[in-house]
Every structure is written in C-alpha cells, then in structure tokens.
C-alpha positions in Angstrom: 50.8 40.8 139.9 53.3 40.6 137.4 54.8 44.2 137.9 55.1 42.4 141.7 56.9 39.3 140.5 59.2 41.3 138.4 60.1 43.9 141.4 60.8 40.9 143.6 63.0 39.7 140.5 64.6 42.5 140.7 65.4 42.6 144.2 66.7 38.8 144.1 68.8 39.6 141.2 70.4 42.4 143.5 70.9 40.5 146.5 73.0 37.6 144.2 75.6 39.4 145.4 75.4 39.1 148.4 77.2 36.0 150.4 74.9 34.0 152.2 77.7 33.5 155.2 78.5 35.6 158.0 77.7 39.7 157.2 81.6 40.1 158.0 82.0 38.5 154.9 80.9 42.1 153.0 80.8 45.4 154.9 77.4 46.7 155.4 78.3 49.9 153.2 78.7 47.4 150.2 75.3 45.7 150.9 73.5 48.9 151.4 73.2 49.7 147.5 71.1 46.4 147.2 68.9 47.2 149.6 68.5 50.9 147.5 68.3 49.3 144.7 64.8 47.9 145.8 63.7 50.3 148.2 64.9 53.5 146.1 68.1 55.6 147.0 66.1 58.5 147.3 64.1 57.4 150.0 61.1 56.3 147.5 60.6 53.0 145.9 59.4 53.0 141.8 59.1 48.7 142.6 56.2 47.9 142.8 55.0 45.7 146.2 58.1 46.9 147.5 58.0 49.6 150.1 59.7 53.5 150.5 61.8 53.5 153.3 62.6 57.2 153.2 61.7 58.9 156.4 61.0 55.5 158.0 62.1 55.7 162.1 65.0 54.1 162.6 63.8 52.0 165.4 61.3 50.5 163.3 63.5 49.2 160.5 65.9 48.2 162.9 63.1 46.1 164.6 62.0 44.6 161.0 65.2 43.5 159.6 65.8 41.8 163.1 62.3 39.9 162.2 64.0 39.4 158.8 67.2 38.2 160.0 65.2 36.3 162.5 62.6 34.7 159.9 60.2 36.1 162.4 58.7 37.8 158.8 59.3 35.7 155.8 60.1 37.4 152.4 62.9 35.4 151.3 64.7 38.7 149.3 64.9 40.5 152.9 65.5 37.1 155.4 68.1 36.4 152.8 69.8 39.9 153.1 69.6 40.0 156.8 70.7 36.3 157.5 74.4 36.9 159.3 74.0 40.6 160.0 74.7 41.4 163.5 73.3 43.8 165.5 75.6 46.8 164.7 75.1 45.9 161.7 71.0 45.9 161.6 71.9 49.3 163.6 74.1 50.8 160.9 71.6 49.7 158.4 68.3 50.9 160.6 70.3 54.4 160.7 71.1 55.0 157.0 67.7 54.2 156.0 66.3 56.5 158.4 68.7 59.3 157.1 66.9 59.1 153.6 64.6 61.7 152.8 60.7 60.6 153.3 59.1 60.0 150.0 56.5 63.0 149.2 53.0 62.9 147.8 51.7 63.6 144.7 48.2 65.3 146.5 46.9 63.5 142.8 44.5 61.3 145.0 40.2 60.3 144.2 38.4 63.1 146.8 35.6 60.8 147.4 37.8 58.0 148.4 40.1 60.4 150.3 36.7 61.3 152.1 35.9 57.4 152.9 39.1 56.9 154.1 39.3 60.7 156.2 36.1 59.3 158.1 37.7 55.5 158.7 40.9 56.8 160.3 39.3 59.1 162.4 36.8 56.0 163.4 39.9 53.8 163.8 41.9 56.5 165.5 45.5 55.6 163.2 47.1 59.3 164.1 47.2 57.8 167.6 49.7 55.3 166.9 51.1 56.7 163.4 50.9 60.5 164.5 48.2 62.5 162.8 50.3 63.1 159.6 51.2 59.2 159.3 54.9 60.3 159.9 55.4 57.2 162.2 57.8 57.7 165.6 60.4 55.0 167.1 58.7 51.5 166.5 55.8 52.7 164.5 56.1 52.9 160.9 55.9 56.2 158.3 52.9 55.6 156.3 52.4 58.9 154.9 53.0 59.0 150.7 53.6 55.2 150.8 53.6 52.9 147.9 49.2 52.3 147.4 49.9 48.7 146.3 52.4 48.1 149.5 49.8 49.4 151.5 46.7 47.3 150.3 48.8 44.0 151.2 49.7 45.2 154.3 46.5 45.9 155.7 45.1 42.7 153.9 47.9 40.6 155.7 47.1 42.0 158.8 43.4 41.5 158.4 43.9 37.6 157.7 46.5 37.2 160.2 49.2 36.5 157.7 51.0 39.3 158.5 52.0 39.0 162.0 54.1 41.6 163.6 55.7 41.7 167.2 52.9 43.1 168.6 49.3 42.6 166.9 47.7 45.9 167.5 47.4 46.1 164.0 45.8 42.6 163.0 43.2 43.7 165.3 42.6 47.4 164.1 42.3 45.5 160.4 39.5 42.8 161.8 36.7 45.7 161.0 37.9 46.8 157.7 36.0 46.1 154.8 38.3 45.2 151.3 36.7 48.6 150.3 37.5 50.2 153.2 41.7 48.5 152.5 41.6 49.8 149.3 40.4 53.6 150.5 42.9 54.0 153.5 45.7 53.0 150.6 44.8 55.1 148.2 44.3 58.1 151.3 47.4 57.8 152.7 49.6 57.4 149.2 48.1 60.8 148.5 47.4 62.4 151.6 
C-alpha cells in the first residue's frame, strides 16, 4: 500500500505543474510528459497501482480521460489533469498514448495459477470482448502484460460496484469471481 501512496505521490507531484484553468492555458504536448511520467514513456508503467498505457486503443483512453475530465471516474491525479481539456485535446492525448509501444511480458508467471486463471477466462469468455490475446480493440481495453497490482483493483472495483464504467458489462462478469479467482486472472494476464 505504501509503494501505491508513494506512485500516486508521484504522479500529484507531476501534475503540480499543471494549471488547473482552461487546457489552453498549456499545450497538450507540454502536459503529455506528466502523464508519462506516471504511466511510463515507454508504454509501461514501473508505478505501482498506476497502469501501462502502451498499446492501449486509442478509443478507449479517449473515452476514460473524458470520464476523468467529466468526474464520471474519480482519481483526483487524472480528473485533475483532464479538468479544461477539450476534446481535441482528449483526442490528441487518446492518440499519443495509443502510439506507444504495448508493454511486453515477462512469461515469469506461477503455471498452476496460470492454469486456474486459463480455465476462468475460458468459463468467463474475456477473449470475446478483450480479443483472445487481451490486446483490447476501439473501446475495450489492452489487458495483456498489464501491471498485476492494477489489475487486482480493477477487477475488485468492478466486483463491488465501485468501479463503474460507461457500460457495466464488466461489474457483472466480476459478480462470480472469487478473491482467489481476482488474484489468478492478474497474475495470468501480467504474464501471459
């Protein structure tokens, strides 16, 4: 927990450069290194609780930070980045994160728990909305080589309704899962 607390220090510290009036204020090409500097330049994040964008689609990103901008999803870090971007903007921003390279695994994952999870996304069917390599397409998100930690809260969010998206397909695929069966799709699809 205190690895998250620090990478959302981290972030925050960042973002105090950022203005908190309207985006115009700072182009977007200036505010994309903050957002880098969280979510790694190279398309994988080394903060812990904070997720890789590499490889993300740009439709999806371009859909969160509009929930961010929105407060539609609340992480103060990102609502406070996206507050007074406009849509171009989110567009621009959507597109140069799509443009970095996908984050790769390290194949260093548990084979019994790679087994569990191999059996609960076949169950669950999750290659029929994130493709069957977890590469994500247009609103769907990359989940392939993800951070394990990112991916645990997710599914737990989703699973207690905390984590409401703009559509809730996925609070209902999580109603089933077990915390065991949270911590096993994580660890599977951080090291697929």
């Amino acid at each position: 927990m205190r690895r998250l607390a620090n990478g959302l220090a981290l972030c925050l510290l960042a973002l105090t450069g950022l203005p908190t009036g309207p985006a115009g204020a700072q182009p977007v090409a200036e505010r994309l290194p903050a957002c880098l500097g969280c979510h790694g330049g190279q398309g994988r994040s080394e903060t812990e609780g904070v997720p890789s964008l590499g490889g993300m689609p740009a439709d999806y990103v371009l859909t969160q930070l509009y929930l961010f901008r929105e407060k539609q999803r609340v992480a103060p870090p990102m609502n406070e980045m996206a507050a007074g971007l406009s849509d171009d903007d989110l567009r621009t921003i959507s597109d140069a994160v799509a443009a970095l390279p996908p984050p790769t695994s390290d194949g260093g994952g548990d084979p019994a728990r790679i087994a569990r999870a191999k059996d609960l996304v076949a169950r669950h069917q999750c290659g029929s909305c994130h493709n069957a390599d977890f590469s994500g397409h247009d609103q769907i998100p990359r989940i392939r080589a993800q951070r394990e930690e990112y991916l645990v809260a997710a599914l737990r969010g989703y699973k207690s309704n905390a984590r409401a998206g703009y559509d809730p397909a996925m609070n209902e695929a999580a109603q089933p899962l077990s915390d065991d069966d949270i911590r096993d799709l994580a660890h599977y699809l951080a090291h697929p």
